[in-house]
N, C-alpha and C positions, 0 to 999 in steps of 0.2 A: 820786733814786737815787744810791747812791754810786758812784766809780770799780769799772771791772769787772777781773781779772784773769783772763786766760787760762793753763789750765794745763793737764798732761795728770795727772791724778788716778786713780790706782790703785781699779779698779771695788769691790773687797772692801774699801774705805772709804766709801765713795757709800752713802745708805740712803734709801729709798722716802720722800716726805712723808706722814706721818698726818693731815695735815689736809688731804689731796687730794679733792675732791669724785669725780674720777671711782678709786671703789673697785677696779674690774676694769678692767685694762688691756686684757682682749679676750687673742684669739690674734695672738699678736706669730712666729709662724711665719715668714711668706715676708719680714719685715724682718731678722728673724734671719739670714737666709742672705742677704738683697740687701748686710749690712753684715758678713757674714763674706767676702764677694767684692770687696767696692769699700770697707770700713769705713764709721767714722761721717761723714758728711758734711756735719752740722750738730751745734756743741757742745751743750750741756745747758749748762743753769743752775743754780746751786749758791751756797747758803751755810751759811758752818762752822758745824762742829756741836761741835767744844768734843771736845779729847781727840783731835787730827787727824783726826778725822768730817765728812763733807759732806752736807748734804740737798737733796736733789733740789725744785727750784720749776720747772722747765720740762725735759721729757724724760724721762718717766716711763715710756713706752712705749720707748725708744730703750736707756731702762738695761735694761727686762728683754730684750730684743734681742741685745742686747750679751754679758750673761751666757750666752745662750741659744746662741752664737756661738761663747763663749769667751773673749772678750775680757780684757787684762788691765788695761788702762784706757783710759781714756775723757778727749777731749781737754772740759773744761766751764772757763763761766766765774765766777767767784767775785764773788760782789755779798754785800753788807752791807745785807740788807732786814730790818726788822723783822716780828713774825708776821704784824702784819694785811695790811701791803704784798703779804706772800707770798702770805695765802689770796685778798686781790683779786687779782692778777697769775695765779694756779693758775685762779682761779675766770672771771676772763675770756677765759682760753686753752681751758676748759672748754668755755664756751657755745658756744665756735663751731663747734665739734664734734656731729653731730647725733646719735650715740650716748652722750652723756649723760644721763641719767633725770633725769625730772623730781625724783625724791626728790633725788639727788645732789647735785644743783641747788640744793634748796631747802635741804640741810644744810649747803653752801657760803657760802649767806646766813646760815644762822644760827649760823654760826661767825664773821662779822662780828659778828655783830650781839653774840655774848660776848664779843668783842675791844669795843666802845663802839662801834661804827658805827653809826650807823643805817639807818633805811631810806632815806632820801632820798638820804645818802651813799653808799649801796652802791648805790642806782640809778644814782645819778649815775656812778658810780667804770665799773660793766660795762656800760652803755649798754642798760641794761634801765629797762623802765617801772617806775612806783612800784607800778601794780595788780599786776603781774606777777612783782615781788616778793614782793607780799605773799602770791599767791596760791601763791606757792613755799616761801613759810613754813609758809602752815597746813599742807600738805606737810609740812613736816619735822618737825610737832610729832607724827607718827602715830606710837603707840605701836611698840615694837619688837614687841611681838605680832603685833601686826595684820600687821608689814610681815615677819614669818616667815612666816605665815597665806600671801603671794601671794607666796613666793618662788620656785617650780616656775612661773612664770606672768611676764610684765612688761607691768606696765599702763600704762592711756594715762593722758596725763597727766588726762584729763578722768576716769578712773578713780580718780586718785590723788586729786582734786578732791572727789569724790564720797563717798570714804570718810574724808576730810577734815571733812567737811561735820558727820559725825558726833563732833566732839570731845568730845562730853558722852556719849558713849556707848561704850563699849571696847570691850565684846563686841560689840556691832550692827558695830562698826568689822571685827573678825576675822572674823564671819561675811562680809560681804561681799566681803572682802579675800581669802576662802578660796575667790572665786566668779571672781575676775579671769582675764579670759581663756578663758572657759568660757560655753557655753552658757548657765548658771544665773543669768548678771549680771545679765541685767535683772528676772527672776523675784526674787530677791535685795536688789535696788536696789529696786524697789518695797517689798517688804512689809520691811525695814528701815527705809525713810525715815519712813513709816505707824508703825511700833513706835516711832521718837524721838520723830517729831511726839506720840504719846498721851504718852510719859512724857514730856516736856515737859510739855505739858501738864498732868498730874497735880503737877509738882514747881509750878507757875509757882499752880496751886490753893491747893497746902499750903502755902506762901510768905503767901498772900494770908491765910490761915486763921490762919496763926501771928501773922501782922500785926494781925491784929481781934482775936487772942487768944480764937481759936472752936475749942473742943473738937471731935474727933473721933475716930471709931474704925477700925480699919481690917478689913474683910471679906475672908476667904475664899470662893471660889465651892466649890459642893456639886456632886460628879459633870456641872459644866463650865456651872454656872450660880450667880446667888445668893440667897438667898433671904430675903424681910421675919423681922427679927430678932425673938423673939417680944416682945410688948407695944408693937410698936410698928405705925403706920399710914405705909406710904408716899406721903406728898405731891406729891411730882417725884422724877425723876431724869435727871441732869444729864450729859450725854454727853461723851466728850471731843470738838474740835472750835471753837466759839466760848468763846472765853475766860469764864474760870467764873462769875466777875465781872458779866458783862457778862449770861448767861446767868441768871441767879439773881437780877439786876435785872427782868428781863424778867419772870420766871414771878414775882414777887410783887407786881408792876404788874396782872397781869394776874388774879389770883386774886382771887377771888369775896369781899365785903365778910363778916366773922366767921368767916372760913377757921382751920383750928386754925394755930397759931404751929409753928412748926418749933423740937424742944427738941431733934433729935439729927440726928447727920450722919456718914453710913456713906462710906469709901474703897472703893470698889469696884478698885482698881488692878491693872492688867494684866500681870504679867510677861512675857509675850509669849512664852510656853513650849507653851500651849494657847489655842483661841478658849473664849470665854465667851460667856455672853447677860449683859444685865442691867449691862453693863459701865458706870461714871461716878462721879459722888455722889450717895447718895441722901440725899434729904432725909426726916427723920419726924417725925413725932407722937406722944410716947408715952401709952400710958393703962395703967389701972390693969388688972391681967391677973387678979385678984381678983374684981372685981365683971363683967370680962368672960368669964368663966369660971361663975359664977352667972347671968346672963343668957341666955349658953349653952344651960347646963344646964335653966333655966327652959324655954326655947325648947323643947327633945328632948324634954321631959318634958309637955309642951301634946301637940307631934306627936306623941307616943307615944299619949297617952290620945283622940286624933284617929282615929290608925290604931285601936286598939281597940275604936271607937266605933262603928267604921265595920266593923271584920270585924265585930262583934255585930249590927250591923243589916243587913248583908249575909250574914250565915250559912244565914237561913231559903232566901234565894235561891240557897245554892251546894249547900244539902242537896237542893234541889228539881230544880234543874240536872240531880245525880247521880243520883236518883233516875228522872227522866224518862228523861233518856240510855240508862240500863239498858232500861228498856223496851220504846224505840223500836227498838235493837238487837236485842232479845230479837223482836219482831215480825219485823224482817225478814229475820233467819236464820229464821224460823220461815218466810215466805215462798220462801227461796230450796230450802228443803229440800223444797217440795210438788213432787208429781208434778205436777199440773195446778194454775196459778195460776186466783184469783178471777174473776169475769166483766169485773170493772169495770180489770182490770189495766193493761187500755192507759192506761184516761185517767189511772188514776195515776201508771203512768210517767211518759205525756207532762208532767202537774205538776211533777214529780220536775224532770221534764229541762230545763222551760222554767225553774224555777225556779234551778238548778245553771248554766243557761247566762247569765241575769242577771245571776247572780253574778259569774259570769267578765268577762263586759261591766262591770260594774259595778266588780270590781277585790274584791269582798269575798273570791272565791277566788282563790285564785294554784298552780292546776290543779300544771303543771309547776315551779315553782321552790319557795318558800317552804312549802307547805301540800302537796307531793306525799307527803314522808313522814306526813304525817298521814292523808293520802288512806288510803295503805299501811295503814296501822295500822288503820286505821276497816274495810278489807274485812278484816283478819283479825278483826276484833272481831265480824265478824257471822258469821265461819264459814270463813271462804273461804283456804284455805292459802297460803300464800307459797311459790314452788316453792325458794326458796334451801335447805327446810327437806326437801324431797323428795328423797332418793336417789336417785332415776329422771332427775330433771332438773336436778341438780348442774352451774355451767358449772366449766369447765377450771379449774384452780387459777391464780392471778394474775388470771386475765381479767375485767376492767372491765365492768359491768354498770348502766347507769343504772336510776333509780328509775321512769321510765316504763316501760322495759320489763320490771321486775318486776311493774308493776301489769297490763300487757298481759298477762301468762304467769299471774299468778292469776285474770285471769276469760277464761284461756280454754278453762278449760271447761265454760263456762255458755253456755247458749243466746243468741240476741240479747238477748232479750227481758229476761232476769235478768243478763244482761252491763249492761241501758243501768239496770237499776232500781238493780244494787248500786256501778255508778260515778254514777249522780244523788246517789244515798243519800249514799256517802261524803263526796262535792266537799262536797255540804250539811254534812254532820254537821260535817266537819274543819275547817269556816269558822266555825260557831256556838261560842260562847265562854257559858261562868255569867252574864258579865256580860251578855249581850246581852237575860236577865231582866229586867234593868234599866234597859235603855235604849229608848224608842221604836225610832231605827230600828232596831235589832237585830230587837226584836219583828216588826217588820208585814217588814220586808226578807227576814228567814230563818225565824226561828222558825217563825212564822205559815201562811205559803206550806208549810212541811215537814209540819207539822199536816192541813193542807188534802187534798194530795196522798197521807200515811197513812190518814185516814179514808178516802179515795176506795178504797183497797186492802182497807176493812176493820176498820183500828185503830180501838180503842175509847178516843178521850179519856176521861181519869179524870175528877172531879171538882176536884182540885187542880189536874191539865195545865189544866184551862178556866179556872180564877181565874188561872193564870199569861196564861194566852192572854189574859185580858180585863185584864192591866194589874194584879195583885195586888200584882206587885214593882216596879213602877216608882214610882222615891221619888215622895212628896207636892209638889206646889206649894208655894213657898214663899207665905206669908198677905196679902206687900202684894201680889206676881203676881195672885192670885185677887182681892186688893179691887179691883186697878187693871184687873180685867178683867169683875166684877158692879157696880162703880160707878165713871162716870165724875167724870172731874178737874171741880173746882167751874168752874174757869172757861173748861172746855168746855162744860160744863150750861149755864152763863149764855150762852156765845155761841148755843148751840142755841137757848133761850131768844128770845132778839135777834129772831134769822134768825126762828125763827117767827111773832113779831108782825109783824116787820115783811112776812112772806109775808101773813097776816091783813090789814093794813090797803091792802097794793097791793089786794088783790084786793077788799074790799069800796071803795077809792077807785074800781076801776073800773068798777064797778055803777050808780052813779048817772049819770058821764058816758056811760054809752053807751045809757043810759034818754032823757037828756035828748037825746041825739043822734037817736034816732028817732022822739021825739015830733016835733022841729024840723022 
């Protein structure tokens, strides 16, 4: 340092240091008035500023005091330091103050550090660690964005560390920075650090891809997912997370010997504006969209003449279906409307019921859920009015009516007896389906049983209803079933074969010993 002089310097000379780390001097209030009562009590430090100007290196707080007071000058002493002396000298009088921010702080170093200081020398120089530097650096490298973004807020320094952290990212830096101080920081600091870590990731990919000199394209997602681009086959896809490299080692290690070759590779890249599904690189396969389009086509055009093949030989079964249906209806509205039922009534009921109740057990009806509207429909089909349709028993307008209690209110005015016939009838009808023509169990489970318990009442099976009943419609056996079931497998015959001689010679082997046993 050079010799100092002391003097008393006219304060509208004196000017603030610009390269003072601590920017805000605070509320200099109750020192303003303790040095407008007793004055200054400790000079300032000062050197010229060229054109009889002084700038302030120690007593930054005491000059705005002073003004604040009134003062007309100010007794300081006059040193000849060069800048960087100045900002180490500012910068060390700084730290030991503990309202100086860490950013402050860490612009202090890095206004050594554009003077030629370095780090070791600026540790050295403020009796700061070399970590502790450095981590006061990456500090001061935060965009002025970001450090606008937390200016209504003052973060810690492990805050300031944190949005530090994010140097390759400006905006993740402002969002977070727009959170300091706030409830939102850690909510923020997570799903931030996750959005670098992916782009990361994504950059540290396309680095490696540009290295290998490997083509790729880059994907948009579709209403917040993405989808296989056409002609081609997705192979893998590669998540952010384990480095891609090392990922894509792994999956073509492990993939199956004449696997197709991977000829294309999609960016699936996240801006991190919305979530997506599907997110990574996708690896493809492409093929010819030509002849798979013809294939296709081949394909729909098989199953078309499949389906058609198939309603032509099911037709006879669905006209006969309809036809029946009508008539069994047609019988038991004709039932329900006699003055006095048939003699043999009950037992056909009881059929009816026993058969409608197996159902239920059995799960083929489903009484109140699924099949009650059908239920419904099957008693108006045979006569039996629906009272929603009655002006006499209209409910309240809005009022909620379930379908069980419509089905109670249309047979209630039927006796027991045609109460329990046209709810057997129905449960049955509503559960039998065209196809059950078709099918064994259908036949002998419903069909059959419903046949059974009509004639009891009466009905006259047709000629056609009987071919149906005996299995008309129930497709053919296929021709090896029937071989494999009129003649057995060859070398089941030969072992039957076997087994029978050899049952022949036991039993004539033991004919003679037990002759000669009782002669002896």
């Amino acid at each position: 340092m050079d010799s100092q002089t002391l003097q008393d310097i006219s304060i509208e000379s004196i000017d603030p240091n610009p390269a003072n780390p601590r920017q805000d001097v605070g509320d200099v209030s109750e020192l303003a008035a303790s040095i407008a009562e007793q004055g200054v009590q400790q000079n300032l430090v000062v050197v010229p500023g060229g054109e009889g100007r002084y700038t302030v290196v120690i007593g930054h707080r005491r000059l705005a005091a002073a003004r604040q007071a009134g003062l007309a000058s100010l007794p300081c002493a006059i040193r000849e330091w060069d800048e960087t002396t100045q900002r180490e000298i500012m910068l060390v009088e700084n730290t030991q103050r503990t309202d100086l921010t860490a950013l402050e702080e860490g612009d202090g170093y890095q206004g050594l550090l554009d003077l030629g200081v370095s780090v070791e020398q600026a540790a050295q120089r403020t009796g700061r660690s070399e970590k502790t530097v450095r981590r006061r650096l990456s500090i001061a490298a935060i965009p002025q964005a970001a450090r606008d973004k937390a200016a209504t807020a003052q973060p810690t320094i492990e805050q300031w560390q944190a949005i530090a952290e994010l140097d390759d990212q400006s905006d993740l830096q402002e969002q977070l920075a727009a959170t300091a101080g706030t409830r939102d920081w850690d909510y923020t600091l997570s799903t931030t650090t996750e959005h670098a870590a992916r782009r990361r990731w994504y950059e540290a990919a396309k680095t490696l891809l540009d290295q290998q000199q490997r083509e790729y394209t880059s994907e948009e997602p579709n209403g917040g997912y993405y989808q296989t681009p056409e002609g081609c086959t997705q192979l893998a896809l590669l998540a952010p997370g384990k480095p891609f490299e090392q990922q894509e080692a792994e999956w073509l290690e492990a993939r199956d010997e004449g696997a197709q070759p991977v000829t294309r590779i999609g960016m699936r890249a996240w801006d991190g504006k919305r979530p997506t599904w599907s997110e990574g690189i996708a690896l493809y396969a492409q093929y010819d969209i030509k002849q798979v389009k013809q294939e296709r086509a081949e394909r729909e055009a098989a199953r078309q003449r499949q389906r058609e093949q198939a309603e032509a030989e099911q037709a006879p079964a669905k006209a006969h279906a309809a036809t029946s249906l009508a008539l069994r209806r047609e019988f038991i509205a004709h039932l329900l409307e006699l003055k006095t039922l048939p003699r043999n009534t009950s037992k056909g009921i009881a059929l009816l019921a026993a058969t409608a109740i197996q159902g239920l057990i059995t799960g083929r009806i489903d009484a109140w859920g699924r099949d009650s509207g059908e239920i419904l429909q099957t008693l108006e089909d045979i006569g039996l009015q629906d009272p929603r349709n009655d002006d006499e028993n209209d409910t309240d307008e809005g009022e909620y009516e379930g379908t069980g209690a419509i089905i109670a209110r249309t047979i209630a005015r039927l006796d027991p007896q045609r109460q329990t016939l046209a709810l057997a009838y129905a449960s049955i009808e509503s559960s039998i389906s065209w196809l059950d023509w078709l099918q064994d169990d259908g036949l002998t489970q419903s069909i059959t049983p419903l046949y059974a318990a009509l004639e009891t009442l009466g009905y006259q099976t047709s000629q056609p209803e009987q071919d149906g009943l005996d299995g008309a419609y129930l497709p053919e056996p296929e021709p090896d079933e029937e071989n494999e079931e009129e003649q057995p497998d060859e070398d089941e015959a030969e072992t039957a074969t076997q087994e029978e001689n050899e049952e022949d010679e036991t039993e004539t082997g033991k004919e003679p010993e037990e002759s000669e046993a009782i002669e002896q």
